[in-house]
C-alpha positions as CSV (number, residue, x, y, z in Angstrom):
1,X,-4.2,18.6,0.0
2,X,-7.2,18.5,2.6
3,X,-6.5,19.4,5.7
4,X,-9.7,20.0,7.2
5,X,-12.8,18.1,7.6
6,X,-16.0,17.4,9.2
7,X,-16.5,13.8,10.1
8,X,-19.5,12.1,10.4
9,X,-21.0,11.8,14.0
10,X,-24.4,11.0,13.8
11,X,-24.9,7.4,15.0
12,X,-27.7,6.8,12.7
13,X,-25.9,8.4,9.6
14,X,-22.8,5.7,10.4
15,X,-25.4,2.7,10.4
16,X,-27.4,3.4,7.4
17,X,-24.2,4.2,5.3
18,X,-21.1,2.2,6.8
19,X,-23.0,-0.7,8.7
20,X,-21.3,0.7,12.3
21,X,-22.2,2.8,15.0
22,X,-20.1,2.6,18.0
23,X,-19.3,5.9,17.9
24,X,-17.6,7.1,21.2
25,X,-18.6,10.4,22.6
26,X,-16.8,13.5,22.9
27,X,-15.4,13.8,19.3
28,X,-14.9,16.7,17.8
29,X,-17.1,18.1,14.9
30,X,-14.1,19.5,12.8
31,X,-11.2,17.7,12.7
32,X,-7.4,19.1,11.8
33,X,-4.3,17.3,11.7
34,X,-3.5,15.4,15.0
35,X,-7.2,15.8,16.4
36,X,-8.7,12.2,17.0
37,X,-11.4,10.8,14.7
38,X,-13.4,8.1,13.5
39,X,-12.0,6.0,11.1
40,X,-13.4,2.1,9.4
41,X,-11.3,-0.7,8.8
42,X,-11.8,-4.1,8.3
43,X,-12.6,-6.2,12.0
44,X,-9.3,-7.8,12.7
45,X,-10.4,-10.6,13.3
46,X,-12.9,-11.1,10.5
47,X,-11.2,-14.0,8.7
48,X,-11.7,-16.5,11.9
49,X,-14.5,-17.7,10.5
50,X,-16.9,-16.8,13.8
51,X,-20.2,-15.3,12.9
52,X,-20.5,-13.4,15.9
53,X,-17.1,-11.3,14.5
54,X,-18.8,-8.2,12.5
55,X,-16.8,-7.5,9.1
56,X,-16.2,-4.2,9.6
57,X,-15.3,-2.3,12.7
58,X,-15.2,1.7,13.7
59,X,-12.3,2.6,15.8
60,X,-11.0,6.2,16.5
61,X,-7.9,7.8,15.8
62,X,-5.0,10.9,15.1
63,X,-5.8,12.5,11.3
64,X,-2.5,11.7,10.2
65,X,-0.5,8.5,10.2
66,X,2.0,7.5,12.9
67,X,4.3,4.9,11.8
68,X,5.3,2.3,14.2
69,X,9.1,4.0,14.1
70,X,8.0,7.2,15.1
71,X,9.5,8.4,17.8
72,X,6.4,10.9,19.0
73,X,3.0,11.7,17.8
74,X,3.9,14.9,15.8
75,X,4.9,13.5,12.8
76,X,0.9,13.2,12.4
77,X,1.1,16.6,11.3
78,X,2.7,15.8,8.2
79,X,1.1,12.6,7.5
80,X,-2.6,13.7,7.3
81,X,-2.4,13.4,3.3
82,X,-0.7,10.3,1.2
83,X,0.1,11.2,-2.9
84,X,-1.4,7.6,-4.6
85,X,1.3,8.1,-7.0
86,X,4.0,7.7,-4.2
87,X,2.6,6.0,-1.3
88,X,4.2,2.4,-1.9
89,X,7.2,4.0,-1.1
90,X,7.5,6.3,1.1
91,X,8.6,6.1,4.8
92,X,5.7,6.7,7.0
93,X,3.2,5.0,4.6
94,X,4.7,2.1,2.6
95,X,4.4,-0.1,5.5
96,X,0.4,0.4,6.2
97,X,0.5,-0.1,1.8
98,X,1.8,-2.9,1.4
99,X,-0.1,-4.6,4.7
100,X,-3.1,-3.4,2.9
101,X,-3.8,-1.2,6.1
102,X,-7.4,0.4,4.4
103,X,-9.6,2.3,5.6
104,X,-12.6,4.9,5.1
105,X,-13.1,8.2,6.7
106,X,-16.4,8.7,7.0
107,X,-17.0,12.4,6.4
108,X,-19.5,14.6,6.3
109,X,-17.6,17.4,4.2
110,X,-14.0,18.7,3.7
111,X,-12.7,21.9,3.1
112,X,-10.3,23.1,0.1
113,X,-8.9,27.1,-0.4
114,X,-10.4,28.5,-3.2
115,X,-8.0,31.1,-4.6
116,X,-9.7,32.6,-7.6
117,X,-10.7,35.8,-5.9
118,X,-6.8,36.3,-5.3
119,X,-6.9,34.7,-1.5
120,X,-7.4,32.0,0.2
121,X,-11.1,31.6,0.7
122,X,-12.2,28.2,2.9
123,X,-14.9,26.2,1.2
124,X,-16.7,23.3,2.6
125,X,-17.0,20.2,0.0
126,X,-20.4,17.8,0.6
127,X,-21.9,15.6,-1.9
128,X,-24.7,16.5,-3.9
129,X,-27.2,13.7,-3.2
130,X,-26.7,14.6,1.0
131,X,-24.8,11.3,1.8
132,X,-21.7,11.1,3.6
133,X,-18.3,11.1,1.6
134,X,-16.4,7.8,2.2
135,X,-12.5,8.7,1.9
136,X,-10.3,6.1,1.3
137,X,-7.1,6.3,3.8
138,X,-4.6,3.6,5.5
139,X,-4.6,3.1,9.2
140,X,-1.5,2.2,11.4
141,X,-0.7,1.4,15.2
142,X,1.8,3.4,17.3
143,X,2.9,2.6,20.5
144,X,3.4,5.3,23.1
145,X,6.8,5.0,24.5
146,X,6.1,7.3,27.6
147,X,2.9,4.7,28.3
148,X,3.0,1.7,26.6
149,X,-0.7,2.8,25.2
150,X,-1.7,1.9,21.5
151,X,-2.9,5.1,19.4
152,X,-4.5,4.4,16.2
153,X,-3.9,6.7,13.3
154,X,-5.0,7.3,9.8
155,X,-4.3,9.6,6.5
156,X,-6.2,10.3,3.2
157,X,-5.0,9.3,0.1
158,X,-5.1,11.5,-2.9
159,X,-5.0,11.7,-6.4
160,X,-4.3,14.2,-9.3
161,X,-7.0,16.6,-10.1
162,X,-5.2,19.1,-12.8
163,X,-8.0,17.9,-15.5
164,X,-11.2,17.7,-12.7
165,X,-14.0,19.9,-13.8
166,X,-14.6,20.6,-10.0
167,X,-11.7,20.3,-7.7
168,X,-9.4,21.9,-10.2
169,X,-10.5,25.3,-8.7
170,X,-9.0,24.4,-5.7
171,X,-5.5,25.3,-4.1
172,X,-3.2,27.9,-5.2
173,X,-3.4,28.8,-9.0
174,X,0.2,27.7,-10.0
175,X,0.2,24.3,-7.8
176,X,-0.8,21.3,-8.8
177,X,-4.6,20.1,-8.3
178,X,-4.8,17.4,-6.0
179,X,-8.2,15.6,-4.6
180,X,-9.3,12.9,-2.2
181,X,-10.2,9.6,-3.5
182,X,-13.8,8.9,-2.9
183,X,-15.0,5.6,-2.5
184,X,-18.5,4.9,-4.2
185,X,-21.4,3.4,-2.0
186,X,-20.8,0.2,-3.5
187,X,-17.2,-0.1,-3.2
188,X,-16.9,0.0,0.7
189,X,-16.6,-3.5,1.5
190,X,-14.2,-4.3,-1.7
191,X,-11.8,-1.1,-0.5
192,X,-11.3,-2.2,3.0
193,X,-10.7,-5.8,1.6
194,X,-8.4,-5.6,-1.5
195,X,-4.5,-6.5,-1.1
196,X,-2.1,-4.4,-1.5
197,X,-1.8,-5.1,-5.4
198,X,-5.4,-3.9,-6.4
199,X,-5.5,-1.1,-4.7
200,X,-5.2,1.3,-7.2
201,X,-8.0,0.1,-9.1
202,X,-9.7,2.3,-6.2
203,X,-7.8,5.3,-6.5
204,X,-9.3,7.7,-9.1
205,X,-11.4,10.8,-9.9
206,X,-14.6,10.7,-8.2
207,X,-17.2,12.2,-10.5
208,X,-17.6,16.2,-10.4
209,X,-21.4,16.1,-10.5
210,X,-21.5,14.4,-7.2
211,X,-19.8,17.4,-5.6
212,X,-20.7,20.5,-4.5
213,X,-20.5,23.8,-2.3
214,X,-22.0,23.7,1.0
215,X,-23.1,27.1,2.5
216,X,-23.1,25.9,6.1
């Protein structure tokens, strides 16, 4: 389960490959659970049928989900990764599911424990051909009780990687292999505009060759 990431910050990087780039300053360069990031979702208002509406819109928010119910903000710290298998059901994601709540984290690499030495070793994920990785996740709204201010939030959804020729070197040896589900470049728009009962047609194994070990 990824816990760590870099997200993408350049301005330029955001326009070429997610068509935004109102990036707010001040954010982090590596974000952990309950840090605030950049996240993409479909423009709220994009079915009004106004051109001057984009599609797409980049908003920032906690790395992990905060259900509308919850009562604080530190559930986010268990809500930074959603199982695809289980995710339609579950508490603190089913309702951003079945809303169809998507979104992409646009990142530029994550980090997964590589245990084959025997310990935990850090390892920072990027994409062979240099582009960003686009992570698919759901976004929710949570309102602040102490106040009354709206917090956006998002989480990554996963997949099973026991039979992936890269990621399966991840994690502890006995665990099972999990991965993010990375979108392709030409699935962006599609992702963030499928209901709720296509969505899995999104969630699978992105291909090892596109993967790789950064040494920065």
């Amino acid at each position: 389960m990824c816990s760590h990431f870099d997200p993408v910050l350049d301005p330029q990087k955001l326009l070429t490959h997610f068509g935004v780039n109102d990036l707010p300053a001040g954010l982090k360069e590596s974000l952990w659970p309950g840090y605030i990031g950049p996240f993409i979702r479909k423009h709220e208002n994009a079915d009004v049928g106004d051109d001057a509406v984009p599609n797409i819109e980049l908003l920032v928010g906690s790395f992990g989900l905060i259900p509308h119910w919850a009562k604080d903000n530190k559930i986010a710290r268990k809500t930074y990764n959603a199982r695809s298998e289980t995710v339609h059901e579950k508490p603190s994601f089913r309702d951003s599911w079945s809303k169809s709540r998507h979104c992409i984290i646009p990142a530029e690499a994550i980090f997964e424990p590589d245990w084959r030495s025997g310990k935990a070793q850090a390892t920072r994920i990027i994409r062979t051909d240099g582009k960003p990785l686009a992570i698919a996740g759901l976004w929710a709204s949570w309102m602040n009780p102490e106040d009354n201010k709206v917090l956006h939030s998002f989480t990554m959804l996963t997949i099973n990687a026991d039979d992936h020729p890269f990621m399966r070197n991840y994690h502890k040896p006995n665990d099972e292999k999990r991965m993010l589900c990375f979108l392709h470049d030409d699935e962006h728009e599609a992702w963030l505009s499928a209901p709720a009962e296509e969505s899995r047609e999104f969630l699978r194994q992105f291909p090892s060759e596109l993967m790789t070990i950064s040494s920065n």
